[in-house]
Gaussian input, Z-matrix of N, CA and C with variables (Angstrom, degrees):
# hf/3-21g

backbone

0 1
 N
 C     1     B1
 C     2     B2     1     A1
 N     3     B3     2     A2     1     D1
 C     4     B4     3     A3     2     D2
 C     5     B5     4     A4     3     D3
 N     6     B6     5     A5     4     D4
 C     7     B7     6     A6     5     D5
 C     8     B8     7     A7     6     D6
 N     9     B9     8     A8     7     D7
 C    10    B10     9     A9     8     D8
 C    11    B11    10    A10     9     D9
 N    12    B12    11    A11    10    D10
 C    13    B13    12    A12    11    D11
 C    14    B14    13    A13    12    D12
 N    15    B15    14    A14    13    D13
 C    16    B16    15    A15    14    D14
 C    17    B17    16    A16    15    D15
 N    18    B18    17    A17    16    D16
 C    19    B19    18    A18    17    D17
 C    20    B20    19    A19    18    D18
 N    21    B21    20    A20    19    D19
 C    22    B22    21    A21    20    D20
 C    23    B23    22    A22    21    D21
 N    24    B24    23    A23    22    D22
 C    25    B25    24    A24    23    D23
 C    26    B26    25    A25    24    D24
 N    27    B27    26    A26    25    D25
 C    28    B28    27    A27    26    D26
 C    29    B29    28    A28    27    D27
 N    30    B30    29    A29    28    D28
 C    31    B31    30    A30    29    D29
 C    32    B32    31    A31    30    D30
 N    33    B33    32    A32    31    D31
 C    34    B34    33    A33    32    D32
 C    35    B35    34    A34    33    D33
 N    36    B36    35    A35    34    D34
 C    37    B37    36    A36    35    D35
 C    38    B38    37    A37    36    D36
 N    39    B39    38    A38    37    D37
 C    40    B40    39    A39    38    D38
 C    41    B41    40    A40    39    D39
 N    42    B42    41    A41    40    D40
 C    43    B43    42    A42    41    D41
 C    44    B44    43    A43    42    D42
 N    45    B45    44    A44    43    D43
 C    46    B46    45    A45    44    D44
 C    47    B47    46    A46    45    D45
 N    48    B48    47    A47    46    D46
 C    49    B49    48    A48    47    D47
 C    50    B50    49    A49    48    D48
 N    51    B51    50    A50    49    D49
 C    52    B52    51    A51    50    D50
 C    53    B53    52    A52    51    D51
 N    54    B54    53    A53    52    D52
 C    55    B55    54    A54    53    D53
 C    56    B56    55    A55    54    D54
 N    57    B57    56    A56    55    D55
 C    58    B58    57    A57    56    D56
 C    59    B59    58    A58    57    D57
 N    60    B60    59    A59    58    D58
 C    61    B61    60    A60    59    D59
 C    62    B62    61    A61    60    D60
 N    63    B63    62    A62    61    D61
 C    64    B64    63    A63    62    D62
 C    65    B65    64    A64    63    D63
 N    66    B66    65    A65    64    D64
 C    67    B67    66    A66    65    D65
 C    68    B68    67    A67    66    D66
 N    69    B69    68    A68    67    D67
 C    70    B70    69    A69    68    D68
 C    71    B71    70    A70    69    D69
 N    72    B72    71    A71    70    D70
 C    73    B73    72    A72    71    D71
 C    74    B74    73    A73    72    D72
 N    75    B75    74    A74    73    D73
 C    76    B76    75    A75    74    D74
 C    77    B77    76    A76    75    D75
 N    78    B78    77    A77    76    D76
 C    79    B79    78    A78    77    D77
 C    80    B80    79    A79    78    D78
 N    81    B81    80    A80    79    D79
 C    82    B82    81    A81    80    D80
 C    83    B83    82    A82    81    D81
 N    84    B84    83    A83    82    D82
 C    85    B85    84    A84    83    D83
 C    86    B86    85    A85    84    D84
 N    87    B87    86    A86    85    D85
 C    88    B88    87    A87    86    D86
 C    89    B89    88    A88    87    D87
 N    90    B90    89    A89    88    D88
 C    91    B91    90    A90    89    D89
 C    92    B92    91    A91    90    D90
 N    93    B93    92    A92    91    D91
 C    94    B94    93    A93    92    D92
 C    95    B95    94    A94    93    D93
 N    96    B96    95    A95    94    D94
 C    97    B97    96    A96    95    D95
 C    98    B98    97    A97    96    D96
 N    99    B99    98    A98    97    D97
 C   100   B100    99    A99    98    D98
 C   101   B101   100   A100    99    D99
 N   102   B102   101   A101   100   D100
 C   103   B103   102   A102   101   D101
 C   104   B104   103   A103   102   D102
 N   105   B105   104   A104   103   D103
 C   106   B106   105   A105   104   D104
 C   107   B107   106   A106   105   D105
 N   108   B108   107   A107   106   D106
 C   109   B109   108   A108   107   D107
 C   110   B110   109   A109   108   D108
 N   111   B111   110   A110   109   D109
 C   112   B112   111   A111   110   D110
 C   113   B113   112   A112   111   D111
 N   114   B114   113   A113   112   D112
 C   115   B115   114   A114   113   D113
 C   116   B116   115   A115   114   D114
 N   117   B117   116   A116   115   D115
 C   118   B118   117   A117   116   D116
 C   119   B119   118   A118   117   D117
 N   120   B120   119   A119   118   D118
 C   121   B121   120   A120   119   D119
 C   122   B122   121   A121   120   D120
 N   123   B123   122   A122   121   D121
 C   124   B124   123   A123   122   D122
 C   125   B125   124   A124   123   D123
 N   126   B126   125   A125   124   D124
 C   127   B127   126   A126   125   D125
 C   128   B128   127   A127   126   D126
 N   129   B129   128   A128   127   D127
 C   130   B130   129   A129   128   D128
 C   131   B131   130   A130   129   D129
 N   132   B132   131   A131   130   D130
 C   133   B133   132   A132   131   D131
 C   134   B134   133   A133   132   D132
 N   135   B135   134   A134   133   D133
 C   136   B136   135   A135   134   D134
 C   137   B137   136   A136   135   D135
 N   138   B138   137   A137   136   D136
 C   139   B139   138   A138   137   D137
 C   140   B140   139   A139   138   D138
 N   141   B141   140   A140   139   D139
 C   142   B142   141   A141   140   D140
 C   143   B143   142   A142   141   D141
 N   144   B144   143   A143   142   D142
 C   145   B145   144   A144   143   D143
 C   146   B146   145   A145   144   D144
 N   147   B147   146   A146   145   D145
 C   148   B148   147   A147   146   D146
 C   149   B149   148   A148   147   D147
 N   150   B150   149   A149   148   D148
 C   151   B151   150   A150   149   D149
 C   152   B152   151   A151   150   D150
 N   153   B153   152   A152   151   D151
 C   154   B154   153   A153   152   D152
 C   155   B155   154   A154   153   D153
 N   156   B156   155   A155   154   D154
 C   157   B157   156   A156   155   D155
 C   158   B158   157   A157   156   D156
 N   159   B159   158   A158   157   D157
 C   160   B160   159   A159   158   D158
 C   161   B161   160   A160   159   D159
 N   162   B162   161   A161   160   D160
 C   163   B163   162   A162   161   D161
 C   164   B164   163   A163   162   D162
 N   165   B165   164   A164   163   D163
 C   166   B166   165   A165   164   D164
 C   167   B167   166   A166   165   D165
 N   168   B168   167   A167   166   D166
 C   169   B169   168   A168   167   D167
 C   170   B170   169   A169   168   D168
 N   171   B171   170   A170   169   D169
 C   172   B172   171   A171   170   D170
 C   173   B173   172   A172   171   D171
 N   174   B174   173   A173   172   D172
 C   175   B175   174   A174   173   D173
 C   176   B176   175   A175   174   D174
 N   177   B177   176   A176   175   D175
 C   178   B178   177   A177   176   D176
 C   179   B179   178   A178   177   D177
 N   180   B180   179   A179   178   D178
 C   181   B181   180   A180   179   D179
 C   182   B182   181   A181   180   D180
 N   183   B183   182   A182   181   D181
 C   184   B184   183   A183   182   D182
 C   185   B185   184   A184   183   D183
 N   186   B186   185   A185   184   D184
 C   187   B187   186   A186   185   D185
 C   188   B188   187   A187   186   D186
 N   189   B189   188   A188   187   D187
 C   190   B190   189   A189   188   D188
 C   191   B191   190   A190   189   D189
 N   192   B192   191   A191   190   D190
 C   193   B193   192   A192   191   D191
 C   194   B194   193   A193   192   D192
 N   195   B195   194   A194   193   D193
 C   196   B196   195   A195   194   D194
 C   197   B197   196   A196   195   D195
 N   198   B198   197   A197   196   D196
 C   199   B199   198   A198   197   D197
 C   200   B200   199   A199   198   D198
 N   201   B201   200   A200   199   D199
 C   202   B202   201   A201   200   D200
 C   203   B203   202   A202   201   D201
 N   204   B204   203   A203   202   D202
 C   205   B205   204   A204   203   D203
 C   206   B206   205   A205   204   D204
 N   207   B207   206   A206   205   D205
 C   208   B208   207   A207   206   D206
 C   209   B209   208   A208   207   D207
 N   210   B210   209   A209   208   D208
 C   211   B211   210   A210   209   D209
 C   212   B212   211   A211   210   D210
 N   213   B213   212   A212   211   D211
 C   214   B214   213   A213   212   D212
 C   215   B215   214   A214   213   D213
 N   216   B216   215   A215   214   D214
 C   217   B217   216   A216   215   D215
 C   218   B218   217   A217   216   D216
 N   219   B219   218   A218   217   D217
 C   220   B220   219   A219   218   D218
 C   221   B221   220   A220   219   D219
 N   222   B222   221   A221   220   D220
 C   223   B223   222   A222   221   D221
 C   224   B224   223   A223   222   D222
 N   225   B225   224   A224   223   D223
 C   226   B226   225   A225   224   D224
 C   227   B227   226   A226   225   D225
 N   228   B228   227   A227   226   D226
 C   229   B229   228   A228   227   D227
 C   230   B230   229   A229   228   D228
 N   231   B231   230   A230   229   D229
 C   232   B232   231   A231   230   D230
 C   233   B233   232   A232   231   D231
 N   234   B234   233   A233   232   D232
 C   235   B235   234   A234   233   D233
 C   236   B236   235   A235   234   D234
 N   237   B237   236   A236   235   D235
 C   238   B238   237   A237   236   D236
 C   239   B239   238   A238   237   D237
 N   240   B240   239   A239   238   D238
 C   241   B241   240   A240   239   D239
 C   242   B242   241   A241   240   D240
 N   243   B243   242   A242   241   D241
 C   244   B244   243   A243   242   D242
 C   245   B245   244   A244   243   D243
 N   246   B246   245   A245   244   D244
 C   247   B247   246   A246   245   D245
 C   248   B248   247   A247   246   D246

   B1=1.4517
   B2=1.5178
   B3=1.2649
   B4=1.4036
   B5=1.5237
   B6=1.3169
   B7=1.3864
   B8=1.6219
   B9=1.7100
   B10=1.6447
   B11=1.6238
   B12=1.0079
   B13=1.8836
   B14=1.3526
   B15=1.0548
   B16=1.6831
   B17=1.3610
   B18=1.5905
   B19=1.8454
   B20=1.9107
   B21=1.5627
   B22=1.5851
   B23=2.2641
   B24=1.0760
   B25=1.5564
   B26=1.3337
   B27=1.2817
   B28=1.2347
   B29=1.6794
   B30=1.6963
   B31=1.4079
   B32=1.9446
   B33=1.3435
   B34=1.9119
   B35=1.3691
   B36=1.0251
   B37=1.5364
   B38=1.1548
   B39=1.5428
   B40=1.7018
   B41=1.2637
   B42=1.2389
   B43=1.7739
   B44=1.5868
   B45=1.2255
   B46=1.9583
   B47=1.7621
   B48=1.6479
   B49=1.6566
   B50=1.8635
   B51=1.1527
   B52=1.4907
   B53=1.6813
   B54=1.7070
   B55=1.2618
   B56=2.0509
   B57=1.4404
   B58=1.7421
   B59=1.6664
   B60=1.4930
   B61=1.8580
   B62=1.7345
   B63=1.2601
   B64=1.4366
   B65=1.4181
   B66=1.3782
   B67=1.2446
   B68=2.0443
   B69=1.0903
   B70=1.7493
   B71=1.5281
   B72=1.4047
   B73=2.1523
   B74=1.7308
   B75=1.2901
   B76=1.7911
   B77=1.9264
   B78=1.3518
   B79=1.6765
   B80=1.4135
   B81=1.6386
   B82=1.0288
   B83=1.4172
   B84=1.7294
   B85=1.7678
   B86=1.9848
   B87=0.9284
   B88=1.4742
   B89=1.4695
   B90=1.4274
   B91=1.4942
   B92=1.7972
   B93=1.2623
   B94=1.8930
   B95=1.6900
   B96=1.6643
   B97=1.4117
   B98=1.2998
   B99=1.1063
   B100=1.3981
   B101=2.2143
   B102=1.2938
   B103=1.5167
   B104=2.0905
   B105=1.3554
   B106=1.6931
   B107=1.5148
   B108=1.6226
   B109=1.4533
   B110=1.8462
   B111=1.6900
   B112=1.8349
   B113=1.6731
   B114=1.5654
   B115=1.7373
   B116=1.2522
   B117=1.4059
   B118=1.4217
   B119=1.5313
   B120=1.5101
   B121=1.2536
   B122=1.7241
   B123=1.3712
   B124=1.4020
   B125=1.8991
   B126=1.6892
   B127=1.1911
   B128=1.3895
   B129=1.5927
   B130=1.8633
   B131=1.0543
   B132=1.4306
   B133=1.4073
   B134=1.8218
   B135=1.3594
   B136=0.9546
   B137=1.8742
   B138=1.5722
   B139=1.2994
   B140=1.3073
   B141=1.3915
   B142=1.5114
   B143=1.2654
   B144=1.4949
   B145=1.5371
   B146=1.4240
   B147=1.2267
   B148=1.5961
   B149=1.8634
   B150=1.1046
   B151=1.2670
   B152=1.8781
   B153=1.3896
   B154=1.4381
   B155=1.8402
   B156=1.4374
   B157=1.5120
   B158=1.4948
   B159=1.4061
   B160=1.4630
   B161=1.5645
   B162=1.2801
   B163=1.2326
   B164=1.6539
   B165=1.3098
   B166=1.4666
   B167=1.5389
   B168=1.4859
   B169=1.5164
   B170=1.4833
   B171=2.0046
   B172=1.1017
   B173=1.3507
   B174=1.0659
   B175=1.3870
   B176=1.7236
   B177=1.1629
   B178=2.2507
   B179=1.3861
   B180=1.4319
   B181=1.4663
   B182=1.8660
   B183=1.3335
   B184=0.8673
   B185=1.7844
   B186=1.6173
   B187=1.3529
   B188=1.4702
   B189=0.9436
   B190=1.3724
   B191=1.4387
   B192=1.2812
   B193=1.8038
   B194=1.3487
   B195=1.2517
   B196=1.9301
   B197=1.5509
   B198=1.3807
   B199=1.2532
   B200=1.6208
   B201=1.2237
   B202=1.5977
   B203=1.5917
   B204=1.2567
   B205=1.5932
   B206=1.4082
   B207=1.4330
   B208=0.9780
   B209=1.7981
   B210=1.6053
   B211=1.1276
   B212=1.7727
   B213=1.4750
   B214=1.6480
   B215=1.7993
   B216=1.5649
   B217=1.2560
   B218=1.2965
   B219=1.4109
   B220=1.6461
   B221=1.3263
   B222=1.7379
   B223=1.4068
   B224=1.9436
   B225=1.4016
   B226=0.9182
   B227=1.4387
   B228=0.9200
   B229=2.2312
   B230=1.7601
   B231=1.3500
   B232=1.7338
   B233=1.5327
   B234=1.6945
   B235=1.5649
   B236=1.4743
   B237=1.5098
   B238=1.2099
   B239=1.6416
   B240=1.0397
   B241=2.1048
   B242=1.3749
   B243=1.7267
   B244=1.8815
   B245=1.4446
   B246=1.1538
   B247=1.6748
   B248=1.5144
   A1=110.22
   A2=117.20
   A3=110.87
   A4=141.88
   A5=104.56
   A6=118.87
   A7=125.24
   A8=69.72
   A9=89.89
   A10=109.32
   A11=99.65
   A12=79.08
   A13=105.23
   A14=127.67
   A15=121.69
   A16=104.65
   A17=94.13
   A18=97.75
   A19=80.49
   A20=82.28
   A21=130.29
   A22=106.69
   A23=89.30
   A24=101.67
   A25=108.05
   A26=134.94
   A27=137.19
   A28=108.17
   A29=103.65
   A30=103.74
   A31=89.82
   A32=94.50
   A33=88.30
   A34=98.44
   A35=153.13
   A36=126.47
   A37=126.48
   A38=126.03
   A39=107.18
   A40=101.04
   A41=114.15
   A42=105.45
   A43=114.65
   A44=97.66
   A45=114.38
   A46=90.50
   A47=95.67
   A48=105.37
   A49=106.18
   A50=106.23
   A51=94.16
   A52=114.47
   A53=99.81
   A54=115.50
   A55=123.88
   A56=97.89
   A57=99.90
   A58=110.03
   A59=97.59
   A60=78.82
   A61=112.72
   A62=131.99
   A63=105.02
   A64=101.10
   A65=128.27
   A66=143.89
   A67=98.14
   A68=119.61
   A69=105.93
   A70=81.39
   A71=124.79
   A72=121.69
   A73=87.38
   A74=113.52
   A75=140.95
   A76=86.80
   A77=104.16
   A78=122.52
   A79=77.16
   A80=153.08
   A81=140.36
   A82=126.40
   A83=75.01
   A84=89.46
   A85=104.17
   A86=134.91
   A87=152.27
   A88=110.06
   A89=107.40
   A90=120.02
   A91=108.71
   A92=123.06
   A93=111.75
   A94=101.43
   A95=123.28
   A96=117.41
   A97=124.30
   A98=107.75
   A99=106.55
   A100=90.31
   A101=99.13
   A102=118.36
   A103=94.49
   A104=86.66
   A105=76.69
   A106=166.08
   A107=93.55
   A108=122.70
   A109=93.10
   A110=99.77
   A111=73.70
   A112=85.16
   A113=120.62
   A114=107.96
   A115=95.65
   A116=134.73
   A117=124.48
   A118=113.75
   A119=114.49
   A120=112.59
   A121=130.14
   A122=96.43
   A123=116.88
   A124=105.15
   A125=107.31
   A126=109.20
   A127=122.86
   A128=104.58
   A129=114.16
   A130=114.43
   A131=118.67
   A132=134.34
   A133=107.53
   A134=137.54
   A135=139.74
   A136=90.00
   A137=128.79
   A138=113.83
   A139=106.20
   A140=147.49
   A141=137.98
   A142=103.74
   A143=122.48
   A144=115.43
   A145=106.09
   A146=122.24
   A147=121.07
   A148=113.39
   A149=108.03
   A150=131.85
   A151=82.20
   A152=121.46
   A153=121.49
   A154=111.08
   A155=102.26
   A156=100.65
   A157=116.89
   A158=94.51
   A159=127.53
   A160=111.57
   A161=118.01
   A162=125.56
   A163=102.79
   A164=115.18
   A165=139.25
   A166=112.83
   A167=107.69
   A168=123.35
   A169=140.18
   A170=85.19
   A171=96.32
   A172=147.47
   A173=145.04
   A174=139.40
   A175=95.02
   A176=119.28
   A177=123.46
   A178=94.62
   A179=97.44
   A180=121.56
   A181=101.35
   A182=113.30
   A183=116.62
   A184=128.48
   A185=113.84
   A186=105.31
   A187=109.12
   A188=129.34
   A189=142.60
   A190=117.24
   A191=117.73
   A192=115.64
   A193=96.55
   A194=132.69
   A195=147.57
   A196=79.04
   A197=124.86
   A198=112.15
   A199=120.70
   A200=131.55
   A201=129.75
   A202=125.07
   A203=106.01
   A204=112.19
   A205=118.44
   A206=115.84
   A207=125.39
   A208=110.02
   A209=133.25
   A210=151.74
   A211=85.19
   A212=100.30
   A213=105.84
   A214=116.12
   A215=108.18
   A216=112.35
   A217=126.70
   A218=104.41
   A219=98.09
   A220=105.77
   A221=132.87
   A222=116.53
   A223=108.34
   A224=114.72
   A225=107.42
   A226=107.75
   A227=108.65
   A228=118.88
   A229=88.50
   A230=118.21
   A231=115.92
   A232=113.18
   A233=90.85
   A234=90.02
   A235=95.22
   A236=132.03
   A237=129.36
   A238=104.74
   A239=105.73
   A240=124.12
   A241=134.72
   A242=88.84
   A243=117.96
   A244=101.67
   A245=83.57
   A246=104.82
   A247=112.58
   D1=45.93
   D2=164.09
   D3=-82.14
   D4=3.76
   D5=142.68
   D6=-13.73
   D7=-75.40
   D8=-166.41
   D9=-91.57
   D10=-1.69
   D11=173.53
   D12=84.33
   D13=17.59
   D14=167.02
   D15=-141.87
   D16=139.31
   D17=-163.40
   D18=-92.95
   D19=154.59
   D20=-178.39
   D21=-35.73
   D22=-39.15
   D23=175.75
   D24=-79.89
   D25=-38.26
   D26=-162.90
   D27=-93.29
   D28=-1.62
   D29=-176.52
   D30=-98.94
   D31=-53.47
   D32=-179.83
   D33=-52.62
   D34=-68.00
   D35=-169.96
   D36=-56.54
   D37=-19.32
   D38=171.16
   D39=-95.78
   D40=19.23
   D41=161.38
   D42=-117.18
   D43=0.86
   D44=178.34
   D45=-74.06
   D46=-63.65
   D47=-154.47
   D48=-48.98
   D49=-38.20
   D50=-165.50
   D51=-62.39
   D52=-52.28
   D53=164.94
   D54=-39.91
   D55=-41.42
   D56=176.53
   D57=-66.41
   D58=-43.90
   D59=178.84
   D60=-82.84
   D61=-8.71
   D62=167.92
   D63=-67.92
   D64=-70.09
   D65=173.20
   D66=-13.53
   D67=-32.46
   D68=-164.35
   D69=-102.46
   D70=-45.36
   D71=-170.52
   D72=-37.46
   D73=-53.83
   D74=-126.56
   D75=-65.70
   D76=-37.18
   D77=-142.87
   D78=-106.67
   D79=-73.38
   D80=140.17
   D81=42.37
   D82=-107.08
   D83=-174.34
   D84=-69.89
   D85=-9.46
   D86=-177.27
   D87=-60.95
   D88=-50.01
   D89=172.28
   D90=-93.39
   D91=-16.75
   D92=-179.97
   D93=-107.61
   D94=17.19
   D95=-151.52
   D96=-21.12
   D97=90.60
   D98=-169.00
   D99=-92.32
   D100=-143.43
   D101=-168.17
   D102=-83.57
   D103=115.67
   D104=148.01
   D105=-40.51
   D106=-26.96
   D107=-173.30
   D108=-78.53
   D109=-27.60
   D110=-150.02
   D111=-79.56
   D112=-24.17
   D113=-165.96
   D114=-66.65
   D115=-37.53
   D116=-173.69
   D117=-51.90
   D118=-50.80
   D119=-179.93
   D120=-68.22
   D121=-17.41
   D122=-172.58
   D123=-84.29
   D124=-31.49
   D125=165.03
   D126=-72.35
   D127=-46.34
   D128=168.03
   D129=-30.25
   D130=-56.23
   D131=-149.24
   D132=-105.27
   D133=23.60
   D134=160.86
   D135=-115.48
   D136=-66.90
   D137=-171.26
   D138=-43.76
   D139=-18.10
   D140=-178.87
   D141=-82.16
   D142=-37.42
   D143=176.90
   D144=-66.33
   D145=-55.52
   D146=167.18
   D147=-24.30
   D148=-64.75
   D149=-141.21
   D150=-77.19
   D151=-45.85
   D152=-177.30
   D153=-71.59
   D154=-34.98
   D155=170.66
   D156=-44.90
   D157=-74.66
   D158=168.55
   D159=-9.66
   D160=-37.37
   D161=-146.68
   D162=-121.24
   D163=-22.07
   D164=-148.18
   D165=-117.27
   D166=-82.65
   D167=132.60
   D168=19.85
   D169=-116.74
   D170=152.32
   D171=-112.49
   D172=-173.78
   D173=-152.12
   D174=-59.14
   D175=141.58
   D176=-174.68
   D177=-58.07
   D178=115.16
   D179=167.71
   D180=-107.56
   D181=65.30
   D182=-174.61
   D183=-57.78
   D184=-19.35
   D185=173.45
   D186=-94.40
   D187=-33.78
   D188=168.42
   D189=-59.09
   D190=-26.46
   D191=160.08
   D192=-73.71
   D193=-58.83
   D194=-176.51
   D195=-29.92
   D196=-82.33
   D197=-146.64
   D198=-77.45
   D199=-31.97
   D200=142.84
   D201=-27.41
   D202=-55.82
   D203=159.76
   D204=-38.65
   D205=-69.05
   D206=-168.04
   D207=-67.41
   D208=-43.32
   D209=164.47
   D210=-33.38
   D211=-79.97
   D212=-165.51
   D213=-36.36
   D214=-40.40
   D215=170.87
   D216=-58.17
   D217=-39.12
   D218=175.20
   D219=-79.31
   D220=-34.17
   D221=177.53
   D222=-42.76
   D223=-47.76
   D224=-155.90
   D225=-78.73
   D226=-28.71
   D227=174.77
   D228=-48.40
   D229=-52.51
   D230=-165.99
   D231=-61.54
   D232=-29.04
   D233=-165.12
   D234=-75.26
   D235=-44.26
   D236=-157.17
   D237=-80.79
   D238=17.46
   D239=-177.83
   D240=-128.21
   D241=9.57
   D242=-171.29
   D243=-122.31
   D244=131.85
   D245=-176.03
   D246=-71.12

């Protein structure tokens, strides 16, 4: 990926990081089961911080914010579809 100016390792980790914290909310709320709605929103609402870093941060990772955004949207379509 020398295109873009970010070596090959530095791309698997900003695509590790987003994935490790749903993966820890996921494990989280798993052991306190609380309500669904709130992990959904609590996941929504970290991929948007991701997705604004991303963009802000560090150097515009412009498809990779696209797709956090969009992830976050469907968290939140689920949340607003959970009982």
């Amino acid at each position: 990926m020398s295109h873009l100016d970010v070596d090959i390792v530095d791309f698997i980790l900003l695509t590790i990081y987003p994935t490790i914290s749903l993966l820890i909310i996921e494990l989280i709320y798993k052991f306190i089961k609380t309500n669904l709605k709130h992990k959904l929103l609590l996941q929504s609402s970290m991929l948007i911080i991701f997705g604004i870093s991303y963009l802000v941060v560090i150097e515009p990772h412009w498809l990779t914010s696209i797709v956090l955004f969009s992830l976050a949207a469907v968290l939140l379509y689920q949340a607003k579809n959970s009982k």
